[in-house]
DSSP file (Angstrom, degrees, kcal/mol; ACC not computed):
  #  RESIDUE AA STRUCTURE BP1 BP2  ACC     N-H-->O    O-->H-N    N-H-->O    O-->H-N    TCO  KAPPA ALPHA  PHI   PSI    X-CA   Y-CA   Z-CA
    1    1 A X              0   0    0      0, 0.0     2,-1.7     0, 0.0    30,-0.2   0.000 360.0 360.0 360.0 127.6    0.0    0.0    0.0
    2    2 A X    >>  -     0   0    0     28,-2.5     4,-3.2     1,-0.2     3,-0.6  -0.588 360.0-159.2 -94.4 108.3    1.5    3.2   -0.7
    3    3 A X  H 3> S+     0   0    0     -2,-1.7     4,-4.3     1,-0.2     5,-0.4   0.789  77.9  62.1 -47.0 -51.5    1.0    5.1    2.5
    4    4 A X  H 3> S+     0   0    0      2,-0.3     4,-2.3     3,-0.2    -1,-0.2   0.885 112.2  36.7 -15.7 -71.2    1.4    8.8    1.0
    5    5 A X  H <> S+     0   0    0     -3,-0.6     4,-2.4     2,-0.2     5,-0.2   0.878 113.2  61.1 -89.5 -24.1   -1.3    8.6   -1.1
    6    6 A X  H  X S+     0   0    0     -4,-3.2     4,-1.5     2,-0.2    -2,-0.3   0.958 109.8  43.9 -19.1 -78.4   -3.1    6.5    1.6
    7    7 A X  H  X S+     0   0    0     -4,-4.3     4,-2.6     1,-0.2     5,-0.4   0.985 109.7  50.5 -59.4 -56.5   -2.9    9.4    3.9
    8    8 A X  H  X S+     0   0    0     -4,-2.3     4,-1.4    -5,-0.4    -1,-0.2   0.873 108.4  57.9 -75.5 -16.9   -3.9   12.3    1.4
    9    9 A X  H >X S+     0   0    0     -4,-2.4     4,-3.1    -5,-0.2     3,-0.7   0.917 110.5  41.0 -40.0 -82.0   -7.1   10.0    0.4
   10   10 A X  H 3X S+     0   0    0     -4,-1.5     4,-1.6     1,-0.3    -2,-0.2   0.851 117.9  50.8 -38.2 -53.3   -8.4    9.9    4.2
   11   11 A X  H 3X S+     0   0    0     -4,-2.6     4,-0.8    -5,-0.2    -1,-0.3   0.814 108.3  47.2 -82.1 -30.0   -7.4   13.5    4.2
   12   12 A X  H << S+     0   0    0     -4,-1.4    -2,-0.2    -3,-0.7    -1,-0.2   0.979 119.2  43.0 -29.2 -70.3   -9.3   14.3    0.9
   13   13 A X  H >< S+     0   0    0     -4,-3.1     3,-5.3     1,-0.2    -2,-0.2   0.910  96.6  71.4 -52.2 -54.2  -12.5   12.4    2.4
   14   14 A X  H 3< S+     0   0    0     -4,-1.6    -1,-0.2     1,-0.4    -2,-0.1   0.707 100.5  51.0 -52.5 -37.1  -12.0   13.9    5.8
   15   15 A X  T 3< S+     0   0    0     -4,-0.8    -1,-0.4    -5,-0.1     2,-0.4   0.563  95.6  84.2 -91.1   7.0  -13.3   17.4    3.9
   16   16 A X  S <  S-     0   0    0     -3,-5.3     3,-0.1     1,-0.0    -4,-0.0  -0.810  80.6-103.4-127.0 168.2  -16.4   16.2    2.2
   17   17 A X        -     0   0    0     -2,-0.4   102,-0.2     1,-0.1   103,-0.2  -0.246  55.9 -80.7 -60.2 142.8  -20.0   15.7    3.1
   18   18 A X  S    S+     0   0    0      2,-0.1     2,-0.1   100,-0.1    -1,-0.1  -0.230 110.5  59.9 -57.2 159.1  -21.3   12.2    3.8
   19   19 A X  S    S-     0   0    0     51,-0.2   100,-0.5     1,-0.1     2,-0.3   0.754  88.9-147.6 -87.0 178.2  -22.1   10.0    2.2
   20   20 A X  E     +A   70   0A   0     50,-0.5    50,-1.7    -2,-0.1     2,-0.3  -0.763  21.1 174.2-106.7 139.6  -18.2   10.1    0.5
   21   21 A X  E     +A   69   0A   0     -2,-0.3     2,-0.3    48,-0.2    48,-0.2  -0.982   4.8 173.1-150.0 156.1  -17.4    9.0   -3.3
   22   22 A X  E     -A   68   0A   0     46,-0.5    46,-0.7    -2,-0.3     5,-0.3  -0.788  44.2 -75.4-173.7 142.0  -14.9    9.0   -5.5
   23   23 A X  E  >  -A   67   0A   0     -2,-0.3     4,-0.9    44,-0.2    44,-0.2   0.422  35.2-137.7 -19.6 152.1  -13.7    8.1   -8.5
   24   24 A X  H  > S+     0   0    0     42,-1.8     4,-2.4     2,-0.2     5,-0.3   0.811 109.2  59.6 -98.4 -17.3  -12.9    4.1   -8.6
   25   25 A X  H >> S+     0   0    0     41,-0.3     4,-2.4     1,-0.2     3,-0.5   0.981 113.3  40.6 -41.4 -83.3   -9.5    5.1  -10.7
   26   26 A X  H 34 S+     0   0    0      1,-0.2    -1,-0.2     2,-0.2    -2,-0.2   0.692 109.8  58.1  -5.2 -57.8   -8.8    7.1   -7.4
   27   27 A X  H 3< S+     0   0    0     -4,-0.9    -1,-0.2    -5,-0.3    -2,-0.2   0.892 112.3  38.4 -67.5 -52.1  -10.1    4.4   -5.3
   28   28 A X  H X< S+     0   0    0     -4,-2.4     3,-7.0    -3,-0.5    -1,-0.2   0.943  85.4 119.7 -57.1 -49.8   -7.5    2.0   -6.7
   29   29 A X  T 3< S-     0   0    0     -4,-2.4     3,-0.1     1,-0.3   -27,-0.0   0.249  99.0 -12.7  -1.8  82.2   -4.8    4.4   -6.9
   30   30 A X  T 3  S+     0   0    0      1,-0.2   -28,-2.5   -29,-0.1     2,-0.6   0.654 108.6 134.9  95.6 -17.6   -2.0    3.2   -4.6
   31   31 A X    <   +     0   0    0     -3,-7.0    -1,-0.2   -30,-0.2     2,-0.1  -0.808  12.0 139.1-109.6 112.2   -4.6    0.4   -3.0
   32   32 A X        +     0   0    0     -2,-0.6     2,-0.4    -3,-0.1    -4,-0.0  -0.428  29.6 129.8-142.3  96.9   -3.8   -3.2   -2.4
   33   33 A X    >   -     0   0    0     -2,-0.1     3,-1.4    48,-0.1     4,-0.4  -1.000  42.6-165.3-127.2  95.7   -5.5   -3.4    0.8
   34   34 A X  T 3  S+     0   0    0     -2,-0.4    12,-0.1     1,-0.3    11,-0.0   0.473  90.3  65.2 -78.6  10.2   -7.7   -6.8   -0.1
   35   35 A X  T 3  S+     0   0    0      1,-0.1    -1,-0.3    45,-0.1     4,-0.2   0.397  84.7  75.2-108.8   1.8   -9.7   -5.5    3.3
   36   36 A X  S <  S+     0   0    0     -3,-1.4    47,-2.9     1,-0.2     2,-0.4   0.788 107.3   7.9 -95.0 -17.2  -10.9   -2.3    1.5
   37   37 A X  S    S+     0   0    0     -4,-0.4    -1,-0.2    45,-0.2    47,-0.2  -0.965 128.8  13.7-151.3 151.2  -13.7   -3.8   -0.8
   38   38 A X  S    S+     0   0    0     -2,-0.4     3,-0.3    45,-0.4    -1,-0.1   0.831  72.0 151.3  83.6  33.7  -15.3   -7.1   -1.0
   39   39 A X        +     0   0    0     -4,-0.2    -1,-0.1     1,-0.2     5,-0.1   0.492  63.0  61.1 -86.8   4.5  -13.8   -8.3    2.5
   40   40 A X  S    S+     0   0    0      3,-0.1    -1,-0.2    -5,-0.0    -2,-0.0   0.392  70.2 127.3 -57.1 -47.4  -16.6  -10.7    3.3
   41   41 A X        -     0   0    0     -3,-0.3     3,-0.2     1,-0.1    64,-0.0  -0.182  58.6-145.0   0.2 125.0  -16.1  -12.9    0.3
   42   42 A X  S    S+     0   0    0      1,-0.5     2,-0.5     2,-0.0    -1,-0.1   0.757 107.5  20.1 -79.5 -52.1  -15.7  -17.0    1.4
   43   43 A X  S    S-     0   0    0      2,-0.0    -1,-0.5    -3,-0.0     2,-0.4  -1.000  91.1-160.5-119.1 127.4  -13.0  -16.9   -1.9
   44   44 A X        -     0   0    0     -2,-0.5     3,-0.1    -3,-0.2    61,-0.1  -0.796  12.0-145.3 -88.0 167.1  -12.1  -13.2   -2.4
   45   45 A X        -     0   0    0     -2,-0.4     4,-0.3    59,-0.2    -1,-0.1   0.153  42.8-105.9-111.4  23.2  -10.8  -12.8   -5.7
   46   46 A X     >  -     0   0    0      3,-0.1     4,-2.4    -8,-0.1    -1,-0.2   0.380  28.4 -80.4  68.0 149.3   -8.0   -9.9   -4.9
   47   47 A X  H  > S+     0   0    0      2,-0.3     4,-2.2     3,-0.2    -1,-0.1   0.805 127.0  49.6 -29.9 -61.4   -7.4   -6.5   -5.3
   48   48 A X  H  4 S+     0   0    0      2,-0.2     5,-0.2     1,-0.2     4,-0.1   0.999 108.8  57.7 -68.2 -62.1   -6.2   -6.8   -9.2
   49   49 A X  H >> S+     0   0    0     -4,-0.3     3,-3.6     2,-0.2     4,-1.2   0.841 112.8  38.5 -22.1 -89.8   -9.5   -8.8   -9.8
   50   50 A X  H >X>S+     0   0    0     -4,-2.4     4,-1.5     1,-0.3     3,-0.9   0.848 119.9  45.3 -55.6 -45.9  -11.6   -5.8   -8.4
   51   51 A X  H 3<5S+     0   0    0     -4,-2.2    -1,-0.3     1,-0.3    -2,-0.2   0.078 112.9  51.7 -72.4  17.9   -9.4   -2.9  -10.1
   52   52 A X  H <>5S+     0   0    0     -3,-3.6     4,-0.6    -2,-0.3    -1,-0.3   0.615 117.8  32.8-115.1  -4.2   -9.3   -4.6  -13.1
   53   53 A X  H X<5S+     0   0    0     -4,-1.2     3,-1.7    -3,-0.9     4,-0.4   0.977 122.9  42.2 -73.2 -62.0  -13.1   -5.2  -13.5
   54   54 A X  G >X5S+     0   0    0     -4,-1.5     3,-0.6     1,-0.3     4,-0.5   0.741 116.9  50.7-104.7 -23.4  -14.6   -2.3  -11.9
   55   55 A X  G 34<S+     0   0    0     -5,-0.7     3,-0.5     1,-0.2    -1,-0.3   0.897 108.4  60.0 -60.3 -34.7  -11.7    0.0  -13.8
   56   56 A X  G X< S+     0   0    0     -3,-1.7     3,-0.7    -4,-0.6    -2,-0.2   0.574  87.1  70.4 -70.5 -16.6  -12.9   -1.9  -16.9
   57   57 A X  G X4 S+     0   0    0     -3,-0.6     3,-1.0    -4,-0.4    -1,-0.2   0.693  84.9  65.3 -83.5  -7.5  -16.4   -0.7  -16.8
   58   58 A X  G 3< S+     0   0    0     -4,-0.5    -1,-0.3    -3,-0.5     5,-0.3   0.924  93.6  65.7 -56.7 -43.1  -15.4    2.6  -17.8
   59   59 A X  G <  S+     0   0    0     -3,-0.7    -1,-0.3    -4,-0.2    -2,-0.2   0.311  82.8  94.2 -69.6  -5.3  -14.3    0.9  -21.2
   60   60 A X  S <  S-     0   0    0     -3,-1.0     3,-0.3     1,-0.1    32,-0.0  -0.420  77.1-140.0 -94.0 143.0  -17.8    0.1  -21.8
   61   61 A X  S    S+     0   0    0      1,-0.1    30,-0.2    -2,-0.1    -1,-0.1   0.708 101.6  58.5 -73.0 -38.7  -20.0    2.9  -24.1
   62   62 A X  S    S+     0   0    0     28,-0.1    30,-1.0    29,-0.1     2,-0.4   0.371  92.6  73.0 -92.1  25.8  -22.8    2.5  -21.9
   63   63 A X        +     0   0    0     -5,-0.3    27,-0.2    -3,-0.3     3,-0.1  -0.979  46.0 176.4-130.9 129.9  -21.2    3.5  -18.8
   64   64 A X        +     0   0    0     25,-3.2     2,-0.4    -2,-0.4    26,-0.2   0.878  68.0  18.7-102.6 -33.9  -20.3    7.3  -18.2
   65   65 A X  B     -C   89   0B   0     24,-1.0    24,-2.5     2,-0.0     2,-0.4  -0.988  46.2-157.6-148.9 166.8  -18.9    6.7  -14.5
   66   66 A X        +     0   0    0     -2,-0.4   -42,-1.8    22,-0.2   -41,-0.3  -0.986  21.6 178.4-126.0 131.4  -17.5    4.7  -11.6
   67   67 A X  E     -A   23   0A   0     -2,-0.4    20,-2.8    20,-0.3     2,-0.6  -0.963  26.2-143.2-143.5 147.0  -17.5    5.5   -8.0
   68   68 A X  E     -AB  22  86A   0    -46,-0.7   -46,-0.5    -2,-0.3    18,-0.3  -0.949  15.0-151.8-138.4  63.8  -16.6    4.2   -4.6
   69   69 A X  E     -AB  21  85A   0     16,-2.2    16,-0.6    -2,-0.6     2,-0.5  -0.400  25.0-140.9 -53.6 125.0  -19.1    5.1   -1.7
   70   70 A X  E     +A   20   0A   0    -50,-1.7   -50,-0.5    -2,-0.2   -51,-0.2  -0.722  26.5 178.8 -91.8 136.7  -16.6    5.1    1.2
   71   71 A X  S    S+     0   0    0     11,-2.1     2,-0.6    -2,-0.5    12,-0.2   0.481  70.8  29.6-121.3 -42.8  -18.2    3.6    3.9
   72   72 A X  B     -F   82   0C   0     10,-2.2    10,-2.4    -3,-0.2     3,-0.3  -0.918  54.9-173.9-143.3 139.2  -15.3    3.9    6.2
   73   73 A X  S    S+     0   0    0     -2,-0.6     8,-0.6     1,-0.3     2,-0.3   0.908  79.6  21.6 -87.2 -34.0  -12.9    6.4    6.0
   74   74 A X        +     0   0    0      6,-0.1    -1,-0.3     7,-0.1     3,-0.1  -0.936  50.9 160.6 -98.7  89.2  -10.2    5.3    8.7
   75   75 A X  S    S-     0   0    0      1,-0.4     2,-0.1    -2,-0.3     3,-0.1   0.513  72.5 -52.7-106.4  -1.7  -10.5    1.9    9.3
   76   76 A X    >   -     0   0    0      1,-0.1     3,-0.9     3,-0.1    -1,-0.4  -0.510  55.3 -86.0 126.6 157.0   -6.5    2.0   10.9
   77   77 A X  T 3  S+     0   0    0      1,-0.3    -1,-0.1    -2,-0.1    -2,-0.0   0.775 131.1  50.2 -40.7 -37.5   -2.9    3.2    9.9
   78   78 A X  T 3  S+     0   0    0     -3,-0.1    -1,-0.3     2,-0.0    -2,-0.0   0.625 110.5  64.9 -76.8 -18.2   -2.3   -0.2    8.1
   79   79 A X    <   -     0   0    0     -3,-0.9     2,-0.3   -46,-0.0    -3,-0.1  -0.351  68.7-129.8 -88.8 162.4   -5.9    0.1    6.0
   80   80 A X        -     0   0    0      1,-0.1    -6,-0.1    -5,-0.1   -47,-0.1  -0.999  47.8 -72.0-137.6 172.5   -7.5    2.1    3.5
   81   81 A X        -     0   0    0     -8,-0.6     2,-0.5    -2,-0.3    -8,-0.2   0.567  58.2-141.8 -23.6 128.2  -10.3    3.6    3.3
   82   82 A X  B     -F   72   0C   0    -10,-2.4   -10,-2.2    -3,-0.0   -11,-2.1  -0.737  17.5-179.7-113.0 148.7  -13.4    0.6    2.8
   83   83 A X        -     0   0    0    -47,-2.9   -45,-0.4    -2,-0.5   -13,-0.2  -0.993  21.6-173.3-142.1 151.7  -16.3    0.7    0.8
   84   84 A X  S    S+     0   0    0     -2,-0.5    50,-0.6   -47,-0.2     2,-0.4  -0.218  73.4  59.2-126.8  26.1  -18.8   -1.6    0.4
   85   85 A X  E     -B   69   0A   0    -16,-0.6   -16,-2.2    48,-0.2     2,-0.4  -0.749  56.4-170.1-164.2 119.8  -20.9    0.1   -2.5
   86   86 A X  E     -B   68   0A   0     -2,-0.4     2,-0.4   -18,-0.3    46,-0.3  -0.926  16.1-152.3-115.4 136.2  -19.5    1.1   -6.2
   87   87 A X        -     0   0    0    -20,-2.8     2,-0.6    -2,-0.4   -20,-0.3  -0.899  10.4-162.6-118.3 103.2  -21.6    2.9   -7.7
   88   88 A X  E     - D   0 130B   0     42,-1.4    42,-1.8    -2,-0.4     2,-0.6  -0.529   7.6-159.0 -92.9 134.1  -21.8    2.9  -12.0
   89   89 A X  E     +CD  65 129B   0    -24,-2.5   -25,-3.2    -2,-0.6   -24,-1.0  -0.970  53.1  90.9-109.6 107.4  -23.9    6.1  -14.1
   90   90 A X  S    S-     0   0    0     38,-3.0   -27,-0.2    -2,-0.6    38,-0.1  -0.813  88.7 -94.0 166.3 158.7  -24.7    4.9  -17.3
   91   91 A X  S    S+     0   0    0     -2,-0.3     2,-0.3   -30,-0.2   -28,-0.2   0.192  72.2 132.5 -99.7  35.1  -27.4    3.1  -19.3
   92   92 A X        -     0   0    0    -30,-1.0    -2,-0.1    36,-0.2     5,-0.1  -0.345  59.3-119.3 -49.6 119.7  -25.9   -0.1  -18.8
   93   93 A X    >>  -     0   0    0     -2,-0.3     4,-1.6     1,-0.1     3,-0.9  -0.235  17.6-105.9 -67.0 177.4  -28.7   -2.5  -17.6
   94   94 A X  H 3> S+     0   0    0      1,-0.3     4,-0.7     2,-0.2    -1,-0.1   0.929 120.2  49.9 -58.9 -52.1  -29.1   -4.5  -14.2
   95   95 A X  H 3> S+     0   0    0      1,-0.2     4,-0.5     2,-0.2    -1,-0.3   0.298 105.4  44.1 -65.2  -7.0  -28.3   -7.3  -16.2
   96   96 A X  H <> S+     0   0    0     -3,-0.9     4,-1.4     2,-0.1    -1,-0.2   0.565 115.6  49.3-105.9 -27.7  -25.3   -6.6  -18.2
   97   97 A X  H  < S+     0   0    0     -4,-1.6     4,-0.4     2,-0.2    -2,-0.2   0.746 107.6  58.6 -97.2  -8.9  -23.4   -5.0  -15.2
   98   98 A X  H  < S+     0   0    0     -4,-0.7    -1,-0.2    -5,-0.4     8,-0.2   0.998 110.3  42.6 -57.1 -60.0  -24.5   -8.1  -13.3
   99   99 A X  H  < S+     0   0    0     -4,-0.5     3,-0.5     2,-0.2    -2,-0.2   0.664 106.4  59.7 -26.0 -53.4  -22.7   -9.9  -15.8
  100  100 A X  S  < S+     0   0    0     -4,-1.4     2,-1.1     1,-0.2     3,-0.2   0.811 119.9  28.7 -71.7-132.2  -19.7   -7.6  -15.9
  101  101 A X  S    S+     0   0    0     -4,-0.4     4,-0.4     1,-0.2     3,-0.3  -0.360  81.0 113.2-137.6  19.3  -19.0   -8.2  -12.3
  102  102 A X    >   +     0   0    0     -2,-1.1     3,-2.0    -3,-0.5    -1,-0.2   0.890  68.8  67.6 -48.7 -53.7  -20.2  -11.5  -11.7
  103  103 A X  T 3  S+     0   0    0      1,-0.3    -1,-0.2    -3,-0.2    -2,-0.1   0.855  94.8  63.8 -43.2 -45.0  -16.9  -12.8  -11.1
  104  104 A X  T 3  S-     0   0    0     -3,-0.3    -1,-0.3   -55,-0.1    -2,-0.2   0.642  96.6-134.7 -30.1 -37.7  -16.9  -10.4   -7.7
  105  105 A X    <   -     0   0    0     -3,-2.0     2,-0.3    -4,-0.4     3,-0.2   0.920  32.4-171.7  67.1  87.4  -19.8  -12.4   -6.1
  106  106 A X        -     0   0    0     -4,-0.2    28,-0.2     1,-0.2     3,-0.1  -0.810  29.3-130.8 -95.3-176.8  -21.9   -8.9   -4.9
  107  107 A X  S    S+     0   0    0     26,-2.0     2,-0.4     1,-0.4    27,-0.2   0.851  87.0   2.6 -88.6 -49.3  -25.0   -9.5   -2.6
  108  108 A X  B     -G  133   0D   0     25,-2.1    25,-1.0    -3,-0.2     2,-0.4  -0.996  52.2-171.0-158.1 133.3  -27.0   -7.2   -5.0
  109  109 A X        +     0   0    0     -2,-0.4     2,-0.3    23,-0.2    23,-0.1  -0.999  44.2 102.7-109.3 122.5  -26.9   -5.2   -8.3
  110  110 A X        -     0   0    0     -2,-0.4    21,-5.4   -13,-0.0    -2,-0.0  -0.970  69.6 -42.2-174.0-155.3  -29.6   -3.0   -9.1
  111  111 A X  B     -E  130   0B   0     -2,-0.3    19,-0.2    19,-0.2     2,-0.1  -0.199  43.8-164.5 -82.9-166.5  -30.8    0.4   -9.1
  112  112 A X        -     0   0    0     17,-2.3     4,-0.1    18,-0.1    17,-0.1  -0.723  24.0-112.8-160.9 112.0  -30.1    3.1   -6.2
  113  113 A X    >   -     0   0    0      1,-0.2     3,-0.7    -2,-0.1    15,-0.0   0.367  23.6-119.9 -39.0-178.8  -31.8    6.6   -5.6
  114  114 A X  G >  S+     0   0    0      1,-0.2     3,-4.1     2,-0.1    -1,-0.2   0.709 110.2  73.0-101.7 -21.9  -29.8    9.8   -6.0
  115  115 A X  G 3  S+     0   0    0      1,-0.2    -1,-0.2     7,-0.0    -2,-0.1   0.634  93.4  47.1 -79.1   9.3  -30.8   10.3   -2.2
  116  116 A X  G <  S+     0   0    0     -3,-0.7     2,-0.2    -4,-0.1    -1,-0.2  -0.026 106.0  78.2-119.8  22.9  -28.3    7.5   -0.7
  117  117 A X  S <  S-     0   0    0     -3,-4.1   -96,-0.1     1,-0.1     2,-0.0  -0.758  99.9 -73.8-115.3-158.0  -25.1    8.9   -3.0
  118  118 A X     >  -     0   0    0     -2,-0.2     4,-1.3     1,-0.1   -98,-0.1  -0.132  34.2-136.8 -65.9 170.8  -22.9   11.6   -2.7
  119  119 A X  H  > S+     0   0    0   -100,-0.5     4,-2.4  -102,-0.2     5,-0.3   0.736 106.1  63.8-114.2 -27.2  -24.8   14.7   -3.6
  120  120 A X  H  4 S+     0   0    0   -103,-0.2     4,-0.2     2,-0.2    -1,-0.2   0.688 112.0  36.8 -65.6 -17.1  -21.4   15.7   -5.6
  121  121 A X  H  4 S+     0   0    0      2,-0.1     4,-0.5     3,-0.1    -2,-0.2   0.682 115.9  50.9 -72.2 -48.7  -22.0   12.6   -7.9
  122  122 A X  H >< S+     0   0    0     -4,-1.3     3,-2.4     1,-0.2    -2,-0.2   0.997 113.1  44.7 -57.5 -55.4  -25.6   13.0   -7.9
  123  123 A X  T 3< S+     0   0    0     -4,-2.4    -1,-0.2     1,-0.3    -3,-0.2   0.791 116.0  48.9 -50.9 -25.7  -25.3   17.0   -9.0
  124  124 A X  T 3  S+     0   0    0     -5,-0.3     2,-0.4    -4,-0.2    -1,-0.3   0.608 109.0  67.8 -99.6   1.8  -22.5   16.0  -11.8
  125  125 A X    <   +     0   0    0     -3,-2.4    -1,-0.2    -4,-0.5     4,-0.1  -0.977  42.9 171.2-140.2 124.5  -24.7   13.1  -13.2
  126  126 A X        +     0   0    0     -2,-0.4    -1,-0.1     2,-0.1     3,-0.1   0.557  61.0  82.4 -94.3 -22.1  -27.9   13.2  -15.0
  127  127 A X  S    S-     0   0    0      1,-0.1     2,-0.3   -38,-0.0   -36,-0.1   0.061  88.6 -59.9 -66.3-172.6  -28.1    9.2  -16.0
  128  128 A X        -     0   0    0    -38,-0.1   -38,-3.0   -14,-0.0     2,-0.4  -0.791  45.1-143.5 -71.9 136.7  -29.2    6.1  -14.1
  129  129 A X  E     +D   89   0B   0     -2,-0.3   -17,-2.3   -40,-0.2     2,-0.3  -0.872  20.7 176.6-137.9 111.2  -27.6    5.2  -11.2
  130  130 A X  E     -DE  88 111B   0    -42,-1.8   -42,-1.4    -2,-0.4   -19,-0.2  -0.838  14.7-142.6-127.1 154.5  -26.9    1.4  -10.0
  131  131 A X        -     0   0    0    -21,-5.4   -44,-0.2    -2,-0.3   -46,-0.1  -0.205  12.2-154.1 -99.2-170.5  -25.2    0.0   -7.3
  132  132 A X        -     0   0    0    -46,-0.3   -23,-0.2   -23,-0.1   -46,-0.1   0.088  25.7-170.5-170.2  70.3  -23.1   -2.8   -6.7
  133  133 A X  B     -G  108   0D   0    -25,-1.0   -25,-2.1   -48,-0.1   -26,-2.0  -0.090   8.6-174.9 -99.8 130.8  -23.5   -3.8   -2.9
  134  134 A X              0   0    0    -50,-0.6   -95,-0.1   -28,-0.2   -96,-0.1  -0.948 360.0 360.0-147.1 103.3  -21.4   -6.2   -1.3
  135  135 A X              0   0    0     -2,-0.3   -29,-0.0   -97,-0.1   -51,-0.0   0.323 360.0 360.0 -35.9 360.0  -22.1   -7.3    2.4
Protein backbone atom coordinates (compact mmCIF):
# COMPACT_ATOMS: atom_id res chain seq x y z
CA UNK A 1 0.00 0.00 0.00
CA UNK A 2 1.55 3.16 -0.75
CA UNK A 3 0.96 5.11 2.49
CA UNK A 4 1.39 8.82 1.05
CA UNK A 5 -1.27 8.60 -1.13
CA UNK A 6 -3.13 6.49 1.58
CA UNK A 7 -2.91 9.42 3.86
CA UNK A 8 -3.89 12.26 1.41
CA UNK A 9 -7.09 10.00 0.44
CA UNK A 10 -8.36 9.93 4.21
CA UNK A 11 -7.36 13.45 4.18
CA UNK A 12 -9.34 14.29 0.92
CA UNK A 13 -12.48 12.40 2.42
CA UNK A 14 -12.04 13.88 5.76
CA UNK A 15 -13.34 17.37 3.88
CA UNK A 16 -16.44 16.21 2.22
CA UNK A 17 -20.04 15.72 3.14
CA UNK A 18 -21.25 12.22 3.78
CA UNK A 19 -22.09 9.98 2.23
CA UNK A 20 -18.24 10.09 0.52
CA UNK A 21 -17.45 9.04 -3.28
CA UNK A 22 -14.88 9.01 -5.50
CA UNK A 23 -13.72 8.08 -8.53
CA UNK A 24 -12.85 4.08 -8.60
CA UNK A 25 -9.46 5.07 -10.67
CA UNK A 26 -8.83 7.11 -7.40
CA UNK A 27 -10.07 4.41 -5.34
CA UNK A 28 -7.49 1.95 -6.71
CA UNK A 29 -4.77 4.41 -6.85
CA UNK A 30 -1.96 3.17 -4.60
CA UNK A 31 -4.59 0.36 -3.01
CA UNK A 32 -3.84 -3.23 -2.40
CA UNK A 33 -5.54 -3.44 0.83
CA UNK A 34 -7.74 -6.78 -0.06
CA UNK A 35 -9.72 -5.49 3.31
CA UNK A 36 -10.89 -2.26 1.49
CA UNK A 37 -13.69 -3.76 -0.77
CA UNK A 38 -15.28 -7.11 -0.97
CA UNK A 39 -13.79 -8.27 2.50
CA UNK A 40 -16.59 -10.66 3.35
CA UNK A 41 -16.08 -12.93 0.35
CA UNK A 42 -15.69 -16.97 1.42
CA UNK A 43 -13.00 -16.86 -1.90
CA UNK A 44 -12.07 -13.23 -2.42
CA UNK A 45 -10.80 -12.78 -5.72
CA UNK A 46 -8.04 -9.94 -4.95
CA UNK A 47 -7.40 -6.55 -5.32
CA UNK A 48 -6.22 -6.79 -9.17
CA UNK A 49 -9.50 -8.85 -9.78
CA UNK A 50 -11.62 -5.82 -8.42
CA UNK A 51 -9.45 -2.92 -10.05
CA UNK A 52 -9.30 -4.57 -13.08
CA UNK A 53 -13.14 -5.22 -13.54
CA UNK A 54 -14.64 -2.29 -11.95
CA UNK A 55 -11.70 -0.03 -13.81
CA UNK A 56 -12.89 -1.92 -16.91
CA UNK A 57 -16.38 -0.73 -16.81
CA UNK A 58 -15.42 2.60 -17.76
CA UNK A 59 -14.33 0.86 -21.21
CA UNK A 60 -17.82 0.13 -21.78
CA UNK A 61 -20.00 2.88 -24.10
CA UNK A 62 -22.84 2.50 -21.89
CA UNK A 63 -21.17 3.53 -18.78
CA UNK A 64 -20.30 7.33 -18.21
CA UNK A 65 -18.90 6.70 -14.53
CA UNK A 66 -17.52 4.73 -11.60
CA UNK A 67 -17.54 5.51 -7.97
CA UNK A 68 -16.56 4.23 -4.63
CA UNK A 69 -19.11 5.06 -1.69
CA UNK A 70 -16.60 5.10 1.18
CA UNK A 71 -18.24 3.58 3.87
CA UNK A 72 -15.25 3.90 6.17
CA UNK A 73 -12.89 6.40 5.99
CA UNK A 74 -10.20 5.26 8.68
CA UNK A 75 -10.47 1.85 9.27
CA UNK A 76 -6.51 2.00 10.86
CA UNK A 77 -2.86 3.22 9.91
CA UNK A 78 -2.33 -0.21 8.14
CA UNK A 79 -5.88 0.12 6.01
CA UNK A 80 -7.46 2.13 3.48
CA UNK A 81 -10.27 3.59 3.27
CA UNK A 82 -13.38 0.65 2.76
CA UNK A 83 -16.30 0.73 0.78
CA UNK A 84 -18.84 -1.64 0.37
CA UNK A 85 -20.90 0.11 -2.52
CA UNK A 86 -19.52 1.13 -6.20
CA UNK A 87 -21.62 2.89 -7.65
CA UNK A 88 -21.76 2.86 -11.98
CA UNK A 89 -23.86 6.13 -14.13
CA UNK A 90 -24.66 4.92 -17.32
CA UNK A 91 -27.42 3.11 -19.29
CA UNK A 92 -25.91 -0.14 -18.75
CA UNK A 93 -28.71 -2.47 -17.61
CA UNK A 94 -29.08 -4.50 -14.18
CA UNK A 95 -28.26 -7.29 -16.21
CA UNK A 96 -25.30 -6.63 -18.19
CA UNK A 97 -23.41 -5.05 -15.23
CA UNK A 98 -24.46 -8.13 -13.30
CA UNK A 99 -22.72 -9.90 -15.79
CA UNK A 100 -19.74 -7.58 -15.94
CA UNK A 101 -19.00 -8.23 -12.29
CA UNK A 102 -20.24 -11.50 -11.71
CA UNK A 103 -16.86 -12.82 -11.14
CA UNK A 104 -16.94 -10.41 -7.66
CA UNK A 105 -19.82 -12.37 -6.06
CA UNK A 106 -21.92 -8.94 -4.89
CA UNK A 107 -24.99 -9.47 -2.61
CA UNK A 108 -26.98 -7.22 -4.99
CA UNK A 109 -26.88 -5.16 -8.29
CA UNK A 110 -29.64 -3.02 -9.10
CA UNK A 111 -30.76 0.43 -9.15
CA UNK A 112 -30.09 3.14 -6.23
CA UNK A 113 -31.82 6.58 -5.63
CA UNK A 114 -29.83 9.81 -6.04
CA UNK A 115 -30.79 10.29 -2.23
CA UNK A 116 -28.32 7.52 -0.70
CA UNK A 117 -25.05 8.92 -2.99
CA UNK A 118 -22.91 11.60 -2.67
CA UNK A 119 -24.79 14.71 -3.61
CA UNK A 120 -21.37 15.69 -5.64
CA UNK A 121 -22.04 12.60 -7.85
CA UNK A 122 -25.63 12.99 -7.88
CA UNK A 123 -25.35 16.97 -9.01
CA UNK A 124 -22.46 16.03 -11.84
CA UNK A 125 -24.73 13.08 -13.24
CA UNK A 126 -27.89 13.21 -15.00
CA UNK A 127 -28.07 9.25 -15.98
CA UNK A 128 -29.18 6.14 -14.12
CA UNK A 129 -27.63 5.25 -11.23
CA UNK A 130 -26.86 1.41 -10.05
CA UNK A 131 -25.18 -0.03 -7.27
CA UNK A 132 -23.10 -2.75 -6.66
CA UNK A 133 -23.47 -3.80 -2.91
CA UNK A 134 -21.37 -6.19 -1.29
CA UNK A 135 -22.13 -7.31 2.42
Amino acid sequence: MDRTKCNALKAQLAAQPEPLALSIERFFDGNDDVASIGCNLLEDPGIASFREILTGLLQRPDVEAVYAQISEIDPGDDFWPFTDIVLVVGSISVEALRDAVSALEPDEVGLISKDSISPAVAKEHQGPLLQIWWD
